[in-house]
N, CA, C and O atoms as a MOPAC input file, in Angstrom:
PM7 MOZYME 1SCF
protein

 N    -14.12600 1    -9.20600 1    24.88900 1
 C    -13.15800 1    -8.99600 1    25.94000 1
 C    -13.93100 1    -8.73800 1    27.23100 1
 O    -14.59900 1    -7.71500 1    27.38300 1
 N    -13.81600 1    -9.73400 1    28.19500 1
 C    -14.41900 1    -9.23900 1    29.51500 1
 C    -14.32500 1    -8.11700 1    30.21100 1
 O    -13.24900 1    -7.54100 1    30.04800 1
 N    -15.18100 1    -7.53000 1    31.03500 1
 C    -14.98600 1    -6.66300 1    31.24800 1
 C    -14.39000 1    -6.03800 1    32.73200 1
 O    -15.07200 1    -6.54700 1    33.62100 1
 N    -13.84300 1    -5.54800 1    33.04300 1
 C    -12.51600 1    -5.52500 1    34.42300 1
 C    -11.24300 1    -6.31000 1    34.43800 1
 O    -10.36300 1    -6.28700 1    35.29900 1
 N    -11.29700 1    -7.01600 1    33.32300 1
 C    -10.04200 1    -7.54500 1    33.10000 1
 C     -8.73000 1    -6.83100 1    32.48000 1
 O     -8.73900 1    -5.99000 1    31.58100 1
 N     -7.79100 1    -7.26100 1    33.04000 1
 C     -6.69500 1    -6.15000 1    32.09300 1
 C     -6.28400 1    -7.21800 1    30.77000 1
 O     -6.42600 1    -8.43400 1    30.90200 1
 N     -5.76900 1    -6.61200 1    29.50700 1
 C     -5.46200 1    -7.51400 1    28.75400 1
 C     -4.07600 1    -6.24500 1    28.00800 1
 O     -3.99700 1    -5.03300 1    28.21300 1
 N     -3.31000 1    -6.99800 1    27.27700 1
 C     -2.35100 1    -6.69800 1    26.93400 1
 C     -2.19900 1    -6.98600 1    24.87100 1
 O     -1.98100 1    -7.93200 1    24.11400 1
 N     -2.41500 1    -5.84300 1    24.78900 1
 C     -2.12600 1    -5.23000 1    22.77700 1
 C     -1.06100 1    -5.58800 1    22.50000 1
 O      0.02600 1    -5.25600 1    22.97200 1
 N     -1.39100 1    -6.49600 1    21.48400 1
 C      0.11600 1    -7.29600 1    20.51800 1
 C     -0.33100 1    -6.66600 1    19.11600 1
 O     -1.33200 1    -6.87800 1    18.43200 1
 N      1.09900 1    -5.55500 1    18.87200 1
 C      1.26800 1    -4.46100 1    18.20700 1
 C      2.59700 1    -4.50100 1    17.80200 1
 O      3.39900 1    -4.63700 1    18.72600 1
 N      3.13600 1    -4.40800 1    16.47700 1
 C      4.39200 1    -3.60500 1    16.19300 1
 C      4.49900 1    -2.12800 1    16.14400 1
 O      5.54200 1    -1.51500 1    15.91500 1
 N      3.11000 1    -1.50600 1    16.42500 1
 C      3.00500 1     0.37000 1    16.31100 1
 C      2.69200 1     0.69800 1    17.79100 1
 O      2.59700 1     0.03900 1    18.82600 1
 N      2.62700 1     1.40800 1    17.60300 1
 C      1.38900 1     2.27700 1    18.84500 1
 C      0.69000 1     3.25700 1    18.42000 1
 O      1.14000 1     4.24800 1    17.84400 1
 N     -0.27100 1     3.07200 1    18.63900 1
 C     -1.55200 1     4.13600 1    18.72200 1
 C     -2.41700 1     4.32600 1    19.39700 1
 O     -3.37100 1     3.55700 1    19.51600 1
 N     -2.25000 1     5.59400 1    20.10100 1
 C     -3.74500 1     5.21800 1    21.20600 1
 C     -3.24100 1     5.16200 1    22.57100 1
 O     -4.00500 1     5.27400 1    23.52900 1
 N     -1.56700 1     4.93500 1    22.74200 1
 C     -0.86300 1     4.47600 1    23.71600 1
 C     -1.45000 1     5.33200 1    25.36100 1
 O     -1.17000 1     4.74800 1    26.40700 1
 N     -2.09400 1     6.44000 1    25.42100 1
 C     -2.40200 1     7.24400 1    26.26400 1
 C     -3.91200 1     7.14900 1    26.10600 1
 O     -4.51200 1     7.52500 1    27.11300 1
 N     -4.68200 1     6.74000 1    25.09700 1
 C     -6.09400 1     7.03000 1    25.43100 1
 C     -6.95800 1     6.53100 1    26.21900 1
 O     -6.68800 1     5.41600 1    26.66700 1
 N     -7.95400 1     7.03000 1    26.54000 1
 C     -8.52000 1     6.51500 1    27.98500 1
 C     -9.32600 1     4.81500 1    27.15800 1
 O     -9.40600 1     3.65600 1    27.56700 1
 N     -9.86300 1     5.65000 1    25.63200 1
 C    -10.72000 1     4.17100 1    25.53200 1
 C     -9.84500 1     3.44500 1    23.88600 1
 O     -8.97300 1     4.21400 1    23.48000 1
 N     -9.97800 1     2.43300 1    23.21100 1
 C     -9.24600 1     2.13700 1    22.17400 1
 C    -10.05300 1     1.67500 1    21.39100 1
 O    -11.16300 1     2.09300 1    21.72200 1
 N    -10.14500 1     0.72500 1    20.10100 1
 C    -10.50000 1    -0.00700 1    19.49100 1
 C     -9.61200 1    -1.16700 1    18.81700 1
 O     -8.87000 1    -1.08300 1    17.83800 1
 N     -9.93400 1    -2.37100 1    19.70200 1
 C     -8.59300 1    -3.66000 1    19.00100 1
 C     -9.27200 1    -4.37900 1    18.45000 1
 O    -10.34400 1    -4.73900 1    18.93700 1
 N     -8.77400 1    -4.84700 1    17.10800 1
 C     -8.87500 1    -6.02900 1    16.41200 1
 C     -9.00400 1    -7.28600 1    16.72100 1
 O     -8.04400 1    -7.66800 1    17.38900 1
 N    -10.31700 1    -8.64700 1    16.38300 1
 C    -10.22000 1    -9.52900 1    17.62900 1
 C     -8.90800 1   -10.07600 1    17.54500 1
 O     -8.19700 1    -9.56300 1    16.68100 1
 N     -8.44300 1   -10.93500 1    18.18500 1
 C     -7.14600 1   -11.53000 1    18.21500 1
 C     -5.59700 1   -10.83500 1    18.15400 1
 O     -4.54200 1   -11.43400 1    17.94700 1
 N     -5.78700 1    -9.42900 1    18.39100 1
 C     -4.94200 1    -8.89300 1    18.78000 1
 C     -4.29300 1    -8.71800 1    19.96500 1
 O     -3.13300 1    -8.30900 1    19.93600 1
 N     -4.96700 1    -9.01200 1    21.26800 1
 C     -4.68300 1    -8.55700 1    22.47600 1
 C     -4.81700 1   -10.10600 1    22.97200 1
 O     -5.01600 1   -11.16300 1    22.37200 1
 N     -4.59400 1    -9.72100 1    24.49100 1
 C     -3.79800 1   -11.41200 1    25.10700 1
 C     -4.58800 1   -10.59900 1    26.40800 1
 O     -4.49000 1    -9.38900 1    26.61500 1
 N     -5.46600 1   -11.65400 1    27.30300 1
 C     -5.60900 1   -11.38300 1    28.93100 1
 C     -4.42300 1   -11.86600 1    29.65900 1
 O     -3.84300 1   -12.95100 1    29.62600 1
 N     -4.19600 1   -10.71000 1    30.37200 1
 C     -3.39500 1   -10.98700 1    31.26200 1
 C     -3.76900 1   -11.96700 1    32.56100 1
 O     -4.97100 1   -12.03500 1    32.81900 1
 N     -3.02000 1   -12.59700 1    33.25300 1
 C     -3.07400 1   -13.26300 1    34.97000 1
 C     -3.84200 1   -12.46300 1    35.70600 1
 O     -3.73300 1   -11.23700 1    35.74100 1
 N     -4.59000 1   -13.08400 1    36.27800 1
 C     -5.44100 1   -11.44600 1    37.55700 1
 C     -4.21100 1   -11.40300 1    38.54600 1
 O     -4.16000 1   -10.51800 1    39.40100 1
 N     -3.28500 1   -12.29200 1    38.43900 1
 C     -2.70800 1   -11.95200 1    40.19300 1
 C     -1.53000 1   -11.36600 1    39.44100 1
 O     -0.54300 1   -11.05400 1    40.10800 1
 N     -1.52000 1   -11.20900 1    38.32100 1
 C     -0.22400 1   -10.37500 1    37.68800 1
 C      0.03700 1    -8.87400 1    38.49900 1
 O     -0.97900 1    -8.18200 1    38.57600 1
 N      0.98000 1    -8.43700 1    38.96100 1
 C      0.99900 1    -7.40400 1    39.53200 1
 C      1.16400 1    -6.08200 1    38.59100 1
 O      1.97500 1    -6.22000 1    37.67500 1
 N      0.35500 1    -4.52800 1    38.71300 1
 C      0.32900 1    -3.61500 1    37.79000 1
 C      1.70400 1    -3.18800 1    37.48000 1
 O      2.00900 1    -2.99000 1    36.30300 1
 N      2.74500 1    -2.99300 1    38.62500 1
 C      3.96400 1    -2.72300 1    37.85600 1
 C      4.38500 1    -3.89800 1    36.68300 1
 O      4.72600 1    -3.54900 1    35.55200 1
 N      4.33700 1    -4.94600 1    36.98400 1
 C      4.55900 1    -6.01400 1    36.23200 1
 C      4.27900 1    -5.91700 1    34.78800 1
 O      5.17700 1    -5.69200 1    33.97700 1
 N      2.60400 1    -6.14400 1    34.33800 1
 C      2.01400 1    -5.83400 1    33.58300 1
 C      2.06000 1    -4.65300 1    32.64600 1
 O      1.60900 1    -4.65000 1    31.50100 1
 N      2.75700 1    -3.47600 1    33.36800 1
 C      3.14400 1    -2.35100 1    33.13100 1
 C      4.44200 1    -3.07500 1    31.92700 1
 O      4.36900 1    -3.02000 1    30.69900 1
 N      5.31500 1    -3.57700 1    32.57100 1
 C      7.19500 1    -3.44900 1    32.23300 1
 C      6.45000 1    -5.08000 1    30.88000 1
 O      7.23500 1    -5.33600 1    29.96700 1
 N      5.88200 1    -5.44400 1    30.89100 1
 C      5.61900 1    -6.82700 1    29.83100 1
 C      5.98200 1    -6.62100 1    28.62900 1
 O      6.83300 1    -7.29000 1    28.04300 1
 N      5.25800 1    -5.51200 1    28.08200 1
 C      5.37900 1    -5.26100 1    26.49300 1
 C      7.16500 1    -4.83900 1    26.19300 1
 O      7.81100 1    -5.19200 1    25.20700 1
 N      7.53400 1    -4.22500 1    27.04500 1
 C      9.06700 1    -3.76400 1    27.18500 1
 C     10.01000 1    -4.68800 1    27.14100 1
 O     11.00000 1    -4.58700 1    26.41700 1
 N      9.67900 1    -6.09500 1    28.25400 1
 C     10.57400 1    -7.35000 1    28.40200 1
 C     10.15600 1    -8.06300 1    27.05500 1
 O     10.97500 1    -8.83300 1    26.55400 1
 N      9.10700 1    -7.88900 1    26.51800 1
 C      9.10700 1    -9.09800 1    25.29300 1
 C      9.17100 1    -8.22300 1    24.17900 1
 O      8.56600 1    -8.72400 1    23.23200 1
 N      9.73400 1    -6.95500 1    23.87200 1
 C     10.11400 1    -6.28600 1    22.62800 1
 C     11.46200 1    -6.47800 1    22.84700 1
 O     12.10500 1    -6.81800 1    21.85400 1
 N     12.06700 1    -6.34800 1    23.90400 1
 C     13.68500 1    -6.63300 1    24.04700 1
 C     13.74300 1    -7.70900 1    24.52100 1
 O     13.78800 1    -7.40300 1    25.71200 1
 N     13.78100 1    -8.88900 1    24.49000 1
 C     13.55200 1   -10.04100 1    24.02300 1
 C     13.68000 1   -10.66800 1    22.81700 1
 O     14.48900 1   -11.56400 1    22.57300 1
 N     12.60200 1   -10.03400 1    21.79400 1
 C     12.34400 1   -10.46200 1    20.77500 1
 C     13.37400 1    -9.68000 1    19.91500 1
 O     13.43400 1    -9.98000 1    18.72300 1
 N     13.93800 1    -9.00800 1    20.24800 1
 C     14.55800 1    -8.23000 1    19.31400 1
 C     15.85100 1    -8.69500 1    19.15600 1
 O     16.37500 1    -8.83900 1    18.05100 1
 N     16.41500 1    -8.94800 1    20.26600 1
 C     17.59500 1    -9.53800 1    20.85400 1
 C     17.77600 1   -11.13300 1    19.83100 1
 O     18.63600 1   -11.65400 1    19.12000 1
 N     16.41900 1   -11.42500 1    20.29700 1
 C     16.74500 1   -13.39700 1    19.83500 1
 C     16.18300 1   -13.37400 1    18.24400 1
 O     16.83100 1   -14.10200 1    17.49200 1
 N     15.18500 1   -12.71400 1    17.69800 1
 C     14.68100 1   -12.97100 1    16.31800 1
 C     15.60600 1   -11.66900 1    15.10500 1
 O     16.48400 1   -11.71600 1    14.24300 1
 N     14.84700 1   -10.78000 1    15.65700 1
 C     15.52500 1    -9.68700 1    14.74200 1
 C     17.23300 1    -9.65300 1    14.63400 1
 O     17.86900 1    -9.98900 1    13.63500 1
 N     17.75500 1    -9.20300 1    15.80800 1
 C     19.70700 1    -8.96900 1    15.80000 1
 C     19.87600 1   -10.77400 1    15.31900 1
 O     20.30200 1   -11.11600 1    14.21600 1
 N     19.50800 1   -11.59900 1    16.24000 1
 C     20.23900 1   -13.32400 1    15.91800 1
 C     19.42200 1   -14.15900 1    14.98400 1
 O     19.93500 1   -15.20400 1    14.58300 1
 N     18.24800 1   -13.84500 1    14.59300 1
 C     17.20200 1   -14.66200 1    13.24400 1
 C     17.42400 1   -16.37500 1    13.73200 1
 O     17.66100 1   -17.44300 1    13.16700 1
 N     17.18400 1   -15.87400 1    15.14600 1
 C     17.35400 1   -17.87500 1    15.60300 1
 C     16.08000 1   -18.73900 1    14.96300 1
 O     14.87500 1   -18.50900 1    15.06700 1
 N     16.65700 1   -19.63800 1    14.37900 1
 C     15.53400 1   -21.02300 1    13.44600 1
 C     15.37500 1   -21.88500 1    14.41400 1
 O     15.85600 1   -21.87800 1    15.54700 1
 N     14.67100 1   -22.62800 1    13.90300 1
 C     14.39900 1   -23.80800 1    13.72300 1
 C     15.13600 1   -25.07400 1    14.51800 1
 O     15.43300 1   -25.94300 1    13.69700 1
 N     15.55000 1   -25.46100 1    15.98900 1
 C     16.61600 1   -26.55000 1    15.53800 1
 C     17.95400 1   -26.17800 1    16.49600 1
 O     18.41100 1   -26.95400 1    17.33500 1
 N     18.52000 1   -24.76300 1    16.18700 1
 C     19.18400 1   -24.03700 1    17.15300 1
 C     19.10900 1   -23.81300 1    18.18900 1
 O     18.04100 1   -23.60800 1    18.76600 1
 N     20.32200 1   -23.78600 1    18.75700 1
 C     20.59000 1   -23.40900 1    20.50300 1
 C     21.17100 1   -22.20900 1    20.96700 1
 O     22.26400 1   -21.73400 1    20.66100 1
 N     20.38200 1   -21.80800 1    21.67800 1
 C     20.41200 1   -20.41200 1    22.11300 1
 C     20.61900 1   -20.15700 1    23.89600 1
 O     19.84500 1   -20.53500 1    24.77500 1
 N     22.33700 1   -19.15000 1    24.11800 1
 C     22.53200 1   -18.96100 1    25.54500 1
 C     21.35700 1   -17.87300 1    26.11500 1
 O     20.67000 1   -17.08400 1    25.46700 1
 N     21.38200 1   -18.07200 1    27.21700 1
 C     20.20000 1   -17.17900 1    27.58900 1
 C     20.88800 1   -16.98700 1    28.95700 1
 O     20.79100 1   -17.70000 1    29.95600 1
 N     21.63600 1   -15.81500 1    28.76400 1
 C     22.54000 1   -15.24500 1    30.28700 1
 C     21.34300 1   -14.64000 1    30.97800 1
 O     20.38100 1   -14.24500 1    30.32000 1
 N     21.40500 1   -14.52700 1    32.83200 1
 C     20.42300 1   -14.20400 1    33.52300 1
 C     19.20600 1   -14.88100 1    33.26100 1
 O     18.27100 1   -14.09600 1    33.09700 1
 N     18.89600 1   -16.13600 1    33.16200 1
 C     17.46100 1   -16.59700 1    32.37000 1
 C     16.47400 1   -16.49600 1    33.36400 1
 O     15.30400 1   -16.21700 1    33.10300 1
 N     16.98500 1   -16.75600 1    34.71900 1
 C     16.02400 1   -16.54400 1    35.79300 1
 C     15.48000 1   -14.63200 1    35.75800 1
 O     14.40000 1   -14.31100 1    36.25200 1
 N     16.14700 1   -13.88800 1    35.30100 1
 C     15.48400 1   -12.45000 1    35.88700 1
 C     14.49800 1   -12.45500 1    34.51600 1
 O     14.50200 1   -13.40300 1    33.73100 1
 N     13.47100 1   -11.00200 1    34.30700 1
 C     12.00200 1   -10.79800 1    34.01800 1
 C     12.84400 1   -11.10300 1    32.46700 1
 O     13.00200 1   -12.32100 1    32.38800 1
 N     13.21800 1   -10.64600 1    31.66900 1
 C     13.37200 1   -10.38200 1    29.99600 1
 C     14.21600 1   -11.94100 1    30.04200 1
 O     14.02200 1   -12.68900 1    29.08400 1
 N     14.96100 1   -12.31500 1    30.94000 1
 C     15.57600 1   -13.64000 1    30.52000 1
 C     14.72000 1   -15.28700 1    30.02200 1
 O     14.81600 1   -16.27100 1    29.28900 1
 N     13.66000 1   -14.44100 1    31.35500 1
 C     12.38900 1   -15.64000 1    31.44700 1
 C     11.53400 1   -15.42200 1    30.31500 1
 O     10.69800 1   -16.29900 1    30.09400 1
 N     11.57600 1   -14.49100 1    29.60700 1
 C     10.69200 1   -14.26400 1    28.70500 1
 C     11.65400 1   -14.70300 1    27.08100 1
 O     11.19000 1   -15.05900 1    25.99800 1
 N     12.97900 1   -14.51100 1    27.46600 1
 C     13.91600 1   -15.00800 1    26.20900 1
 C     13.51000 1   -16.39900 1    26.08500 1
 O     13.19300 1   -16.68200 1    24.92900 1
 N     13.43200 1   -17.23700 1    26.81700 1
 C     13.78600 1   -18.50600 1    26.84000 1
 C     12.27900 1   -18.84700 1    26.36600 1
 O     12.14800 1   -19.63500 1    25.42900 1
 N     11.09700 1   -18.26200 1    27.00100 1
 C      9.63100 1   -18.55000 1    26.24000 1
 C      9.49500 1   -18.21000 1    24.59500 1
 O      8.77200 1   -18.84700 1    23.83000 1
 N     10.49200 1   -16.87300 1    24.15100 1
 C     10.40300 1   -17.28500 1    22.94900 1
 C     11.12900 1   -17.73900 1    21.90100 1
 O     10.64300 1   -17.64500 1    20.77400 1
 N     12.54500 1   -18.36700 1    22.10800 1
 C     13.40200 1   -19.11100 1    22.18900 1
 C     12.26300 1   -20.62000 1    21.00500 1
 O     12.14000 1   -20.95200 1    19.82500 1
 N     11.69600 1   -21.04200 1    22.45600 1
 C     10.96200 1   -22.19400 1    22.34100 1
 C      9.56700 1   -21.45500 1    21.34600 1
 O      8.99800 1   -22.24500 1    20.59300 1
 N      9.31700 1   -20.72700 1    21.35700 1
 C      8.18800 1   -20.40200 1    20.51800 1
 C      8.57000 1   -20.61500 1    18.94300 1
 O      7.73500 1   -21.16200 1    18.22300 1
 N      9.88000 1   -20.17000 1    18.37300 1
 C     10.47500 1   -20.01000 1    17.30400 1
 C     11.36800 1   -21.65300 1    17.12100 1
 O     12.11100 1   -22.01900 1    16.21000 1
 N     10.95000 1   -22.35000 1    18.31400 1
 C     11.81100 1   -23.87800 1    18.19200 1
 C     13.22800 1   -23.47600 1    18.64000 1
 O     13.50600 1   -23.90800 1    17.52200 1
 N     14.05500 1   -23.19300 1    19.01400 1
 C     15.06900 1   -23.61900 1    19.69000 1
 C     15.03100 1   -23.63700 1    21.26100 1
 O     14.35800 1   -23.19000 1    22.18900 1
 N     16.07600 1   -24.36600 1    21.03600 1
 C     16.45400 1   -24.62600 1    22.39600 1
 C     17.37800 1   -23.74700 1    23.36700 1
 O     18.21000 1   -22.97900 1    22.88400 1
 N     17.27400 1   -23.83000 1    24.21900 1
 C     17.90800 1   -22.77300 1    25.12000 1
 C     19.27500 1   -23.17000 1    26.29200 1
 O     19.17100 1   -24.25400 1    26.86700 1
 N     19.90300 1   -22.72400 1    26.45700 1
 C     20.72400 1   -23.26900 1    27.32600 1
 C     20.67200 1   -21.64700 1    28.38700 1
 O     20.59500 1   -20.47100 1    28.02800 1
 N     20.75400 1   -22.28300 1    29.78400 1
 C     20.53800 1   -20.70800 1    30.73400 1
 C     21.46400 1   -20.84200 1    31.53200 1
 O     21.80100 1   -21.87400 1    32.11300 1
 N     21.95500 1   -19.72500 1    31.60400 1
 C     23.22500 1   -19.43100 1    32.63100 1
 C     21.76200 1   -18.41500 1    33.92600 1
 O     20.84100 1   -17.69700 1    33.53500 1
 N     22.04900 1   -18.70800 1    35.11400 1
 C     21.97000 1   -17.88000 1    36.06000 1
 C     22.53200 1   -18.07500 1    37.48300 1
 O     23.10000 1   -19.08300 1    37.90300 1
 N     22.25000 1   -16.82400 1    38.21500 1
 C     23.34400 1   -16.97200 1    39.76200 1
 C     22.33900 1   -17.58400 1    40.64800 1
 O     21.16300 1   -17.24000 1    40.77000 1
 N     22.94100 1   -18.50700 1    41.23200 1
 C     22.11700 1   -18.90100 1    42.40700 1
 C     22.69300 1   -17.98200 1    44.55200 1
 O     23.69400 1   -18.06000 1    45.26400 1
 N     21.57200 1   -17.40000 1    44.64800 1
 C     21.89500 1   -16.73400 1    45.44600 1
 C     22.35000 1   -17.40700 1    46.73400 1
 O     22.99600 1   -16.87500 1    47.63600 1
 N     21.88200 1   -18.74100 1    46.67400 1
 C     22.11400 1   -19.41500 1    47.66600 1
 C     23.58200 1   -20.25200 1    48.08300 1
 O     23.76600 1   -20.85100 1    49.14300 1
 N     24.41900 1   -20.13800 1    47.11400 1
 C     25.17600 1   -20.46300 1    46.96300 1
 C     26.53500 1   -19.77500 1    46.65500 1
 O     26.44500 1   -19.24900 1    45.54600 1
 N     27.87800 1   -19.55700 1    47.26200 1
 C     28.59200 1   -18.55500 1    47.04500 1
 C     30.09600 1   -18.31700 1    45.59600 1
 O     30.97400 1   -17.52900 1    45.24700 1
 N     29.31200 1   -20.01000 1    45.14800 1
 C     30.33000 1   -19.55700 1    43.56000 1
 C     29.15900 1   -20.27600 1    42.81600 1
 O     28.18000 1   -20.99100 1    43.03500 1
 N     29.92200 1   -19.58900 1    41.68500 1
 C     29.22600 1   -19.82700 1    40.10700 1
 C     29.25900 1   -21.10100 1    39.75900 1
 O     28.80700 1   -21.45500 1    38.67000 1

């Protein structure tokens, strides 16, 4: 893992969540974007646990299936629809366009 880079722990636990130093398993963790912003990076693990929870765990979407994805443009919507397609379905997205004054 380079070093000054931020990278992000793919975990179903936590441990360690506060410690200054850790120990990860290789292929556990993911580098993040450098131009990713720290609040951002911060809220990630949050948007793709509720995400994932939403589309795999509560709906067990397969293979093949089509899946609504209300708000797809805001942070957890954009991240529904990435794993949507990770698990193979397809997505259909509802969002508001601000530029415009009806739905």
């Amino acid at each position: 893992m380079p070093i000054g880079r931020w990278h992000m722990r793919l975990c179903n636990r936590v441990h360690g969540m506060l410690a200054e130093k850790a120990t990860i398993a290789k292929g556990r963790f993911a580098p993040l974007p450098e131009d990713l912003e720290d609040a951002t990076a911060a809220e990630l693990p949050n948007g793709v646990m509720g995400a994932a929870m939403g589309l795999k765990f509560k709906a067990d979407i397969q293979p093949g299936e089509v899946v609504l994805i209300n708000g797809a443009t805001g942070f957890i919507g954009r991240i529904a629809v990435q794993i949507a397609k990770l698990y193979g379905a397809s997505a259909i997205l509802l969002y508001y366009n601000v530029d415009q004054d009806d739905y």
